[in-house]
N, C-alpha and C positions, 0 to 999 in steps of 0.2 A: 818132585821129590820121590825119591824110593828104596821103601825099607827091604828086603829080602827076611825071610823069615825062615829059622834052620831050627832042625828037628821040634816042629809044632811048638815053638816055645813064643806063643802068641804074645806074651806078656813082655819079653822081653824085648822084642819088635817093639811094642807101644812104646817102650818105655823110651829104647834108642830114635823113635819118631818122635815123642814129646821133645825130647833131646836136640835132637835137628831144627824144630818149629821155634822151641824158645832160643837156639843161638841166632835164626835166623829172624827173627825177633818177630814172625808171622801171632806167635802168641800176645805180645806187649798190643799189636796192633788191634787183635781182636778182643783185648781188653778194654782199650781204648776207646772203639767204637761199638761198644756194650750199650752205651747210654748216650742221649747225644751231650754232646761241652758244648757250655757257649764260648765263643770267638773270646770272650772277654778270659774266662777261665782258663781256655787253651795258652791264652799267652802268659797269662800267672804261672802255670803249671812248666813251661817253657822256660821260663824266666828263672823260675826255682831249680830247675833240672841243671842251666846253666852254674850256677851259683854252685850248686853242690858237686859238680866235676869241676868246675874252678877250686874250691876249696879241698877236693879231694888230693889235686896235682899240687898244691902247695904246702901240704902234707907230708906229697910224697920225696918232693925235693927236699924237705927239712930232715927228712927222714934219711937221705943220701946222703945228708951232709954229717951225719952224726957215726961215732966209730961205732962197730957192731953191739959193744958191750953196752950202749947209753938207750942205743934201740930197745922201742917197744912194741906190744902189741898194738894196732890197730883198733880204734871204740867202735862199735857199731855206729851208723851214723841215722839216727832219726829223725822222719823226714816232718818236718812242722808243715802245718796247714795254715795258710795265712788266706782265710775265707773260700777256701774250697769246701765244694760238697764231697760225700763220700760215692 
């Protein structure tokens, strides 16, 4: 990966890098691997992730189907812990 950095504007390099690392999802990874998960957890957490993109796409088709005036915003979606650690 390589940022170029134009007139000394250090900060805005970082910024464009952090940018690059979190699409490139290098950040999510080294989140992840912060603490070790147990195998058991890893798949709860997998399971849940699944769930919430499934639920997220059939949102979004319901949301296709409806004329623009019925449309609404989008809730935040909060993620429940079901015996995860932090």
């Amino acid at each position: 990966m390589r940022i170029e950095v134009y007139n000394n504007d250090v900060h805005k390099a970082l910024r464009k890098l952090k940018k690059k690392m979190f699409d490139d999802g290098t950040i999510k990874l080294l989140m992840e691997r912060r603490y070790f998960e147990k195998p058991s957890e890893k798949r709860r957490r997998k399971k849940l992730d699944a769930v919430n993109r499934q639920s997220k796409q059939v949102e979004r088709e319901k949301e296709a189907k409806l004329k623009p005036s019925q449309r609404r915003r989008p809730k935040k979606v909060t993620k429940k812990r079901f015996g995860m650690r932090a």
